[in-house]
Backbone bond lengths (Angstrom), bond angles and torsions (degrees), N, CA, C in turn:
res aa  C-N    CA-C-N  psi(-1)  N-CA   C-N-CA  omega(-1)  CA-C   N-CA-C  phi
1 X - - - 1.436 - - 1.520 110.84 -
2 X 1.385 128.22 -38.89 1.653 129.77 -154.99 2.323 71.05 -90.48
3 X 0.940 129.00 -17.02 1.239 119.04 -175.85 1.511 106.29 -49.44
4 X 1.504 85.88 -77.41 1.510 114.93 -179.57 1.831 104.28 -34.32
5 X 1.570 127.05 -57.61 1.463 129.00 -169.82 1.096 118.70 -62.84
6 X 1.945 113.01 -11.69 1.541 111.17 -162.15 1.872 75.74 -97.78
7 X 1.070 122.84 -41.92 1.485 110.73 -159.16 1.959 98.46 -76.33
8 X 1.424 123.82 -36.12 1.564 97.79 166.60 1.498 133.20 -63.57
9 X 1.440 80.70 -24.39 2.183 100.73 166.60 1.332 96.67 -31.83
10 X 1.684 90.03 -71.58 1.824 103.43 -163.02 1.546 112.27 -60.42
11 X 1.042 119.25 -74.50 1.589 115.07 165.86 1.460 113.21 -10.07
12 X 1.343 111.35 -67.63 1.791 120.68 -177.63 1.428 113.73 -40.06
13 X 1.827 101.58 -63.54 1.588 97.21 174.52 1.520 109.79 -57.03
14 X 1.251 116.80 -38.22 1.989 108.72 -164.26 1.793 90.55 -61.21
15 X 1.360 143.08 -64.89 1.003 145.84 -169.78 1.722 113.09 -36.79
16 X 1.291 94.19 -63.88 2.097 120.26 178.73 1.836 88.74 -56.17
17 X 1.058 145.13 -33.24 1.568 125.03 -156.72 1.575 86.53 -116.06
18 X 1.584 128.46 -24.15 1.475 123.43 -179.16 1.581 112.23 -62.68
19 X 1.626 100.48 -36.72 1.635 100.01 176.47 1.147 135.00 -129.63
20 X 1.662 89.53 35.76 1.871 98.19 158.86 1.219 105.18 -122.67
21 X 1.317 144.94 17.90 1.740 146.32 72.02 1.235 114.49 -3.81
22 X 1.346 143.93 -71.95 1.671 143.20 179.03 1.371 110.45 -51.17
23 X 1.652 113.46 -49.46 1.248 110.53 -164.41 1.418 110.41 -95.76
24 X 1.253 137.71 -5.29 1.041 147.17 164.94 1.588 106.30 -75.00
25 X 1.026 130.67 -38.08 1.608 130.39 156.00 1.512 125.98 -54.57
26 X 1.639 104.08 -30.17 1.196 110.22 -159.06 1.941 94.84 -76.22
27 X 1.685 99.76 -29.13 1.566 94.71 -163.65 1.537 103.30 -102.66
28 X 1.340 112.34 14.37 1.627 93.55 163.53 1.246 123.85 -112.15
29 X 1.480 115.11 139.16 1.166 151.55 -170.78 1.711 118.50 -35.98
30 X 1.129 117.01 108.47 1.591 115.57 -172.95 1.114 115.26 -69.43
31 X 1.313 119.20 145.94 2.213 113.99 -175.59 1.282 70.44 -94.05
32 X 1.632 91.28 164.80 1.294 121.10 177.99 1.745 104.11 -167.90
33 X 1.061 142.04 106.76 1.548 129.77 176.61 1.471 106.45 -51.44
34 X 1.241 111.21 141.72 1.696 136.65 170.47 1.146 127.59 -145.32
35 X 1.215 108.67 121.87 1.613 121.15 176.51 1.682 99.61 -92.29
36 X 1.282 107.40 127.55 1.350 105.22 -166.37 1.635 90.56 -134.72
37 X 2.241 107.89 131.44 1.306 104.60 167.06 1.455 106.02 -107.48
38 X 1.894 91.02 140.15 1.297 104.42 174.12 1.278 131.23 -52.08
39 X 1.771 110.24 163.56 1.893 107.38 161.42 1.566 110.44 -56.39
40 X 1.474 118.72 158.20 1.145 117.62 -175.14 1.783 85.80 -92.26
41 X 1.581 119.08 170.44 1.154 149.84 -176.08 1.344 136.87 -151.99
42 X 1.320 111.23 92.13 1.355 129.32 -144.68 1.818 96.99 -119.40
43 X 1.485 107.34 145.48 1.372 128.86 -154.91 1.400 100.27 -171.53
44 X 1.592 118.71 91.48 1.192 110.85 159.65 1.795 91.73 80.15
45 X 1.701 104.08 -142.02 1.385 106.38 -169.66 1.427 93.58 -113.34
46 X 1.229 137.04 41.00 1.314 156.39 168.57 1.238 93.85 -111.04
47 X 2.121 96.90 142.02 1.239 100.37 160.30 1.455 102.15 -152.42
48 X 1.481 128.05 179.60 1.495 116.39 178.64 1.858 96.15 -151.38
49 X 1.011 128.34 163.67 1.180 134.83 146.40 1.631 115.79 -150.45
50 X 1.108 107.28 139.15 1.808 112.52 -174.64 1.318 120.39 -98.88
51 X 1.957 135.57 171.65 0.620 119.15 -155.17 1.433 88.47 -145.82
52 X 1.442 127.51 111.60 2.000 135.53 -140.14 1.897 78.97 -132.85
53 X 1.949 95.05 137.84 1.299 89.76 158.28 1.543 95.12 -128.47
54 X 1.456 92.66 -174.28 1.693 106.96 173.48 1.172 108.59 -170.10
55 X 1.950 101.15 141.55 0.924 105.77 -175.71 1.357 134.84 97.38
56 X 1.726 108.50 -9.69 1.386 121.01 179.90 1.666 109.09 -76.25
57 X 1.526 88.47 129.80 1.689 123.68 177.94 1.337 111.59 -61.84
58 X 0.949 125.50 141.76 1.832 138.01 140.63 1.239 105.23 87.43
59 X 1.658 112.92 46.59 1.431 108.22 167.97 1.445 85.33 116.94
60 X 1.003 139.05 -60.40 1.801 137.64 -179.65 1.462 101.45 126.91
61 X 1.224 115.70 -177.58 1.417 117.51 -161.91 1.614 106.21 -94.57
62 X 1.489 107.16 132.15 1.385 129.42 158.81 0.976 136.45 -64.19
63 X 1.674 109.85 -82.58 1.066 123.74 165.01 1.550 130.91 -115.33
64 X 1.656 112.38 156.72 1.062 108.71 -175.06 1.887 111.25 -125.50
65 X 1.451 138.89 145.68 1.317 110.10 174.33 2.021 89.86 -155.68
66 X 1.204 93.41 106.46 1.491 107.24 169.07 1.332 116.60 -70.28
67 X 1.099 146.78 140.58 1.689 151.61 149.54 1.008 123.60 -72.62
68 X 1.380 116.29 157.24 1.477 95.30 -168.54 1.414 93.82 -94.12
69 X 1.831 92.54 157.47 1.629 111.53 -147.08 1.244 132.59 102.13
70 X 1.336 87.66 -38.77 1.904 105.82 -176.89 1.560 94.83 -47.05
71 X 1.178 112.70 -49.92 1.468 102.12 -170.14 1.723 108.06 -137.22
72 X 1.197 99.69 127.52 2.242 102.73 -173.38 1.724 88.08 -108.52
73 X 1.008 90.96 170.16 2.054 127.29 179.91 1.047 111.02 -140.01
74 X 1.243 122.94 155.66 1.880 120.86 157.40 0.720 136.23 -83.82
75 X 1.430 129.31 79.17 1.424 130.46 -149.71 1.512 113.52 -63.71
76 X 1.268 131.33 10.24 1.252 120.64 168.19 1.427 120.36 -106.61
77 X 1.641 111.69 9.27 1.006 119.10 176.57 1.790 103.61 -117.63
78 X 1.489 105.00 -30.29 1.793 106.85 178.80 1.718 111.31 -118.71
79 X 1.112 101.16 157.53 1.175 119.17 -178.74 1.444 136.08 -146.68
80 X 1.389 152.24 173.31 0.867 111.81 173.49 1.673 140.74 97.19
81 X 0.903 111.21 -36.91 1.368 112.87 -151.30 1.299 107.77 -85.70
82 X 1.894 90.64 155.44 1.280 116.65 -158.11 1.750 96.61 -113.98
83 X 0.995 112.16 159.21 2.025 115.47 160.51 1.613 118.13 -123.33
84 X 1.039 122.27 84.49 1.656 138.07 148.32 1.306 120.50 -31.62
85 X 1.340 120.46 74.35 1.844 101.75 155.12 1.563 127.79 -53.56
86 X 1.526 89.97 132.56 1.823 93.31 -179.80 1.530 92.26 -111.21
87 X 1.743 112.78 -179.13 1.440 102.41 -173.27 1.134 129.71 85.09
88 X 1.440 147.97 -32.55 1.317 138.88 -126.22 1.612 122.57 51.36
89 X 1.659 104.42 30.10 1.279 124.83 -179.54 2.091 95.24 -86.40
90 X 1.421 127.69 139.12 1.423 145.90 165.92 0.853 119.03 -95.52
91 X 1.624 138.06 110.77 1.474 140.66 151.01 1.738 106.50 -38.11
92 X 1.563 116.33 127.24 1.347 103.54 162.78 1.213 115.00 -139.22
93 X 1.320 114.25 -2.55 1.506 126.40 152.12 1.264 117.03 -177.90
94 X 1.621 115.47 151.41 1.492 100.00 -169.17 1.942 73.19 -161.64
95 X 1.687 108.23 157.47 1.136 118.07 -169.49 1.519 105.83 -162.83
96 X 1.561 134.73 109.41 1.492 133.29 -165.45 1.807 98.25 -131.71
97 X 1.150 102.84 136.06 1.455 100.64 -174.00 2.250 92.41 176.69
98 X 1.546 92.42 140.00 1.407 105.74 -159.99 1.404 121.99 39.02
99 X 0.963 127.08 75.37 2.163 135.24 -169.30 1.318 94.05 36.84
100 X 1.533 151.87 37.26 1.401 138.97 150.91 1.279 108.03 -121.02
101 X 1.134 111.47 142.70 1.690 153.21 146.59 1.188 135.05 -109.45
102 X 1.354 92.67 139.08 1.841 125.45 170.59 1.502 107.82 -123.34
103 X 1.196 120.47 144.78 1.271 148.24 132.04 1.689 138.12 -152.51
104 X 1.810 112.55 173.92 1.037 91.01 179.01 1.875 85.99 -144.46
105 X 1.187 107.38 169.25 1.727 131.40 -161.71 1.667 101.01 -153.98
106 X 1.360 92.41 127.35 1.972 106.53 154.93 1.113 107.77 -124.38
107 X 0.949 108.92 164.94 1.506 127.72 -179.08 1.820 107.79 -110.60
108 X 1.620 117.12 111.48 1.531 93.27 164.97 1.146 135.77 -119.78
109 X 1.194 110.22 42.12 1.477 128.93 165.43 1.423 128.55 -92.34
110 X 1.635 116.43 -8.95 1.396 112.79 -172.66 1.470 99.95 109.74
111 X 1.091 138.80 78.86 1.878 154.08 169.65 1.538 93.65 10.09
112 X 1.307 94.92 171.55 1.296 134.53 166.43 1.157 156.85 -114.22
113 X 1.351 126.09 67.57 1.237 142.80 -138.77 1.488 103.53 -63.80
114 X 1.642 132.71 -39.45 1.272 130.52 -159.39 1.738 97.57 -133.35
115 X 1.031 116.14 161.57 1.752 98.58 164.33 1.362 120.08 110.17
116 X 1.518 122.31 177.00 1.483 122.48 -176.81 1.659 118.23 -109.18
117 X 1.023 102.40 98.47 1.701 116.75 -179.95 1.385 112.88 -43.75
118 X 1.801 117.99 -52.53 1.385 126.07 -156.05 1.346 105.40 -147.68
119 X 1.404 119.83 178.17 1.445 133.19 173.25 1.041 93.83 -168.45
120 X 1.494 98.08 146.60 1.397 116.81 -163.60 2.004 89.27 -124.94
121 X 1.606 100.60 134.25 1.822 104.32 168.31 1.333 108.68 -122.92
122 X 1.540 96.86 147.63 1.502 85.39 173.79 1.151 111.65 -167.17
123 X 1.664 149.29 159.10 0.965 157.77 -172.20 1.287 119.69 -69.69
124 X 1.534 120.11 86.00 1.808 103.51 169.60 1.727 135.75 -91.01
125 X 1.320 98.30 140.98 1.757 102.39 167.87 1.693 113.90 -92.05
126 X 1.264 113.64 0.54 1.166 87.18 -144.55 2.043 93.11 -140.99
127 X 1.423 151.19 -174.85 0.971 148.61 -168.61 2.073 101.71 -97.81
128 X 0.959 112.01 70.34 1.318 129.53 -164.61 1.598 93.28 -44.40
129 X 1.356 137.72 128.82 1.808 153.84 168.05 1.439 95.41 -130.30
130 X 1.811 75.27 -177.77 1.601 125.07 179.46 1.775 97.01 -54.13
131 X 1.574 92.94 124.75 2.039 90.99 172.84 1.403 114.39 82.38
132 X 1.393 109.80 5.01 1.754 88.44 -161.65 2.137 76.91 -117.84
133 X 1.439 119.20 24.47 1.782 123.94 144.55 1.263 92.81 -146.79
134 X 1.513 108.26 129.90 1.739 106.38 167.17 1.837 90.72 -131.40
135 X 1.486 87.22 152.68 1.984 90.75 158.44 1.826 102.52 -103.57
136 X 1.106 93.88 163.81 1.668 112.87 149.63 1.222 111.95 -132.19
137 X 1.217 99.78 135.07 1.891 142.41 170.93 1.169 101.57 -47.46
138 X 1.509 135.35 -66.23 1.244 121.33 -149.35 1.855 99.33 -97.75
139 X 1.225 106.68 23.60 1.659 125.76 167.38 1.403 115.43 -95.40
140 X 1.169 118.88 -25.20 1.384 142.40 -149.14 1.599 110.35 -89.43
141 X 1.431 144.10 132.96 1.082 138.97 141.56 1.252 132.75 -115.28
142 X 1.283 123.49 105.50 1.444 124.25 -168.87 1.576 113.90 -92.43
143 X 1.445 124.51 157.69 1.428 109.27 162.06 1.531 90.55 -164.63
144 X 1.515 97.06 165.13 1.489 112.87 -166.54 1.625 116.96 -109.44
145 X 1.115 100.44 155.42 1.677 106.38 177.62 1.543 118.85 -32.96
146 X 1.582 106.81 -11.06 1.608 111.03 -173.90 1.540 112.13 -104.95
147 X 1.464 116.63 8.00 1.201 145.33 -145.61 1.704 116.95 18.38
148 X 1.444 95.88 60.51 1.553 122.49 168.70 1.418 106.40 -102.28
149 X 1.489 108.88 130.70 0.978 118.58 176.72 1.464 118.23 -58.38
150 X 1.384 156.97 149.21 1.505 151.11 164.53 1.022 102.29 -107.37
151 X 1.248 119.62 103.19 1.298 137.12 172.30 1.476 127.94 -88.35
152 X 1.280 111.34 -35.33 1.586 111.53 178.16 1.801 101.56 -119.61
153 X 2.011 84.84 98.56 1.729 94.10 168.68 1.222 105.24 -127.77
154 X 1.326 117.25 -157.88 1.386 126.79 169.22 1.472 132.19 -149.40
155 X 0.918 109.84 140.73 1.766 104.15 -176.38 1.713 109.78 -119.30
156 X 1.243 99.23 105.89 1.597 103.55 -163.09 1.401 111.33 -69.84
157 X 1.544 122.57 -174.25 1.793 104.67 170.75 1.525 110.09 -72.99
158 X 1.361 104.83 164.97 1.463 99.43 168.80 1.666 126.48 -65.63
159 X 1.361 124.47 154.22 0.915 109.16 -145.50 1.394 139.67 112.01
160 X 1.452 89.69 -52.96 1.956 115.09 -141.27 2.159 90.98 -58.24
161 X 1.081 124.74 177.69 1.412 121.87 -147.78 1.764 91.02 -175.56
């Protein structure tokens, strides 16, 4: 009989350590690269919103180069605007005119895997919200410290958390 209890013993632990292995997989968090736009931040007739990724692969992100389009504003509410590298992130061109934008940013320190690349300032008239800066994705060119392109990211809604 004490045979039999030492071998469900064992069984029990193999079971108890088999699936807190399973479930310990089950709850961790999948990478995924994200270009994520910031809350806007408003002060007076100043305003800023930034541009945070996470999660970037193969060294972290380098470079960045929007088209124009890639990303519009409302120009009757913004104006102005400037592009801030954060990071050891480089302005190397950036161009806003009728709610469209272009720019582009490197990084020369070695990418950025987590963190805020840029900030954007700019002059408001108007009660600056949700939608009134969006990017588009298929505007977008990302690439990584390995100078691999990153192709599968995401840009969640604004907001997104």
């Amino acid at each position: 009989m004490s045979g039999r209890r030492v071998l469900a013993a064992l069984l029990m632990l193999l079971l108890i350590a088999a699936l807190s292995g399973c479930i310990e997989s089950w709850f961790q968090r999948q990478a995924h690269p994200t270009l994520y736009l910031g809350k806007p931040v408003v002060v007076g007739t100043q305003g800023e919103v930034s541009i945070l990724v996470e999660d970037m692969p193969d060294g972290g992100l380098s470079g960045i180069q929007v088209d124009l389009g890639g990303m519009t504003y409302n120009q009757e509410k913004i104006s102005n605007i400037q592009v801030v590298g954060d990071n050891s992130f480089i302005v190397l061109d950036r161009s806003f005119a009728d709610g469209k934008g272009s720019f582009m940013l490197i990084d020369i320190s070695g990418g950025v895997e987590n963190g805020k690349i840029l900030t954007f300032r700019f002059t408001i008239t108007g009660n600056v919200k949700t939608g009134d800066i969006v990017l588009f994705a298929n505007r977008i060119a990302l690439v990584s410290n390995d100078l691999t392109p990153i192709i599968d990211y995401r840009i969640p809604a604004y907001y997104a958390q």
